[in-house]
C-alpha positions as CSV (number, residue, x, y, z in Angstrom):
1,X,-12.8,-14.5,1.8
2,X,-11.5,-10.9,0.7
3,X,-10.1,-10.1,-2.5
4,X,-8.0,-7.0,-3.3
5,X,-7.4,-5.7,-6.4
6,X,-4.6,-2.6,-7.2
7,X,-4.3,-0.2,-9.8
8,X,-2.4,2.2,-10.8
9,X,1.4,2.3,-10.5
10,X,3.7,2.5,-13.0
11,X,7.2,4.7,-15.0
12,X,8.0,7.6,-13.3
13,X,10.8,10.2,-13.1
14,X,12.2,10.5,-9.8
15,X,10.7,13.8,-8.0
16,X,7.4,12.7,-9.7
17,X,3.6,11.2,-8.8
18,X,1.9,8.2,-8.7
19,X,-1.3,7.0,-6.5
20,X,-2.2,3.1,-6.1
21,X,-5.6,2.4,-5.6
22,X,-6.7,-1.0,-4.1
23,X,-10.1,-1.6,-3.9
24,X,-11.7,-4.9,-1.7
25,X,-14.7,-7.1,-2.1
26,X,-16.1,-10.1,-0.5
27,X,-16.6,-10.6,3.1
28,X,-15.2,-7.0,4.0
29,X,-18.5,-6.8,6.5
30,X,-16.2,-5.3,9.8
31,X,-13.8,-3.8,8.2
32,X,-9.5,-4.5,7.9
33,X,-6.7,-2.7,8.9
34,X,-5.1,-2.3,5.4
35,X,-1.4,-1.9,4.8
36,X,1.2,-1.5,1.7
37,X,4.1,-3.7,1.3
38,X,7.0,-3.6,-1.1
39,X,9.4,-5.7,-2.6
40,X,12.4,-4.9,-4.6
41,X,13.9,-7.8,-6.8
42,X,16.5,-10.0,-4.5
43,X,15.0,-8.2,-1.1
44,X,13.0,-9.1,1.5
45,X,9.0,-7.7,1.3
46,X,8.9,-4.3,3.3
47,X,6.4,-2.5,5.0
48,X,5.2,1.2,3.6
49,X,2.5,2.3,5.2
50,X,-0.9,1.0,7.3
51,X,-4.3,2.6,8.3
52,X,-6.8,2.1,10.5
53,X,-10.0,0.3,10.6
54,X,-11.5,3.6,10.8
55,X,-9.1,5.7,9.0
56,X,-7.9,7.6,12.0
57,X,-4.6,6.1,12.6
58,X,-2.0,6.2,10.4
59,X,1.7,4.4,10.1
60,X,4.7,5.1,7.9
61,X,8.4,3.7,7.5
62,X,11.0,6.0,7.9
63,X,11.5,5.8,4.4
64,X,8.7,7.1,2.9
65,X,7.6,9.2,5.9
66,X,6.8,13.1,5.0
67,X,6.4,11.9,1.0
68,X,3.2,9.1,0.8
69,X,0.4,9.5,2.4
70,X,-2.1,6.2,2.7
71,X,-5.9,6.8,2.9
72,X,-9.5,4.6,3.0
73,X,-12.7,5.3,1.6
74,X,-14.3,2.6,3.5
75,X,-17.8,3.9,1.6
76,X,-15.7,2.3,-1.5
77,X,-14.0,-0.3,-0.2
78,X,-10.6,1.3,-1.1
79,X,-7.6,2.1,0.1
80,X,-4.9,4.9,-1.8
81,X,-1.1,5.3,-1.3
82,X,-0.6,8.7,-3.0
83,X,3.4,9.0,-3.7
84,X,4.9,12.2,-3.9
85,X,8.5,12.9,-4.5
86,X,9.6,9.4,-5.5
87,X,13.2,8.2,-5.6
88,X,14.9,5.5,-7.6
89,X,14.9,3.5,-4.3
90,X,11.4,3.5,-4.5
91,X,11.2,1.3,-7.0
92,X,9.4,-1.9,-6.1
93,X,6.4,-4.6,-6.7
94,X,4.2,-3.0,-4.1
95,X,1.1,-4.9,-2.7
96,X,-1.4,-3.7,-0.7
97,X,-2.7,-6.1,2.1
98,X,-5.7,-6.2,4.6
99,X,-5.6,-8.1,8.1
100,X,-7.3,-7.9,11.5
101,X,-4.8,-5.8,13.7
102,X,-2.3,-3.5,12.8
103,X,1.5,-4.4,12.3
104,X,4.5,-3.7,10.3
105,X,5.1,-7.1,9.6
106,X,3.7,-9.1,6.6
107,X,2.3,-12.2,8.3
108,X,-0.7,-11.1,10.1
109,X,-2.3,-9.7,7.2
110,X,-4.4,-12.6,5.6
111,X,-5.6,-11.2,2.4
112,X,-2.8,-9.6,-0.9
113,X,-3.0,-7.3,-3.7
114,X,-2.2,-9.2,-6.9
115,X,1.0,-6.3,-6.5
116,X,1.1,-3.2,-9.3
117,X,5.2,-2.4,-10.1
118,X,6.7,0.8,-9.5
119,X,9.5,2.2,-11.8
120,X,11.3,5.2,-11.0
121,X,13.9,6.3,-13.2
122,X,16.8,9.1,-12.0
C-alpha cells in the first residue's frame, strides 16, 4: 500500500502562484510514475501533468503546457506541480496520483492524493 498526501493549494489571483506538494509513504520501494489530475465541479477528472519513475520524462496537457511544471524528489518521496500564471479555468480539486506506467488516463494509477482545492479568482 502507498499513501499520498498533498499540501499546498489554495485562493489565488489569476496571473499568480501556487506549488502543490505531495509527499508518499509506504511501500514506495521501486518507485511510481506520479501524475496530477483535476476536477472541476460537474466535470469529468482531467489529467495535468505526469513524470517519470526517474524524473527524466515529463508530460503536460495542452492546457497547462508552458505554465506548470511537475517535478520528484524521489530522495523525499515527493512530487511538486509549481503553477505559474494561473487562470480562472484553473480552478479545480486537484489530486495527485501514483501508478506503475505512465498514462493520461486516471485508471491505471492505483494510489490518490486526498485532493488540495484550487481557487483562482479573475
Amino acid at each position: 500500500q502507498v499513501q499520498l498526501v498533498q499540501s499546498g493549494g489554495g485562493l489565488v489571483q489569476a496571473g499568480g502562484s501556487l506549488r502543490l506538494s505531495c509527499v508518499a509513504s509506504g511501500r514506495t520501494n521501486g518507485g511510481y510514475v506520479m501524475a496530477w489530475f483535476r476536477q472541476a465541479p460537474g466535470q469529468e477528472r482531467e489529467f495535468v501533468a505526469r513524470i517519470s519513475r526517474s524524473g527524466d520524462t515529463t508530460r503536460y496537457a495542452d492546457s497547462v503546457k508552458g505554465r506548470f511544471t511537475v517535478s520528484r524528489v524521489n530522495a523525499k518521496n515527493t512530487v511538486y506541480l509549481q503553477m505559474n500564471s494561473l487562470k480562472p479555468e484553473d480552478t479545480a480539486r486537484y489530486y495527485c496520483a501514483a501508478g506503475p506506467y505512465e498514462s493520461g488516463f486516471a485508471t491505471p494509477y492505483n494510489y490518490w492524493g486526498q485532493g488540495t482545492q484550487v481557487t483562482v479568482s479573475s
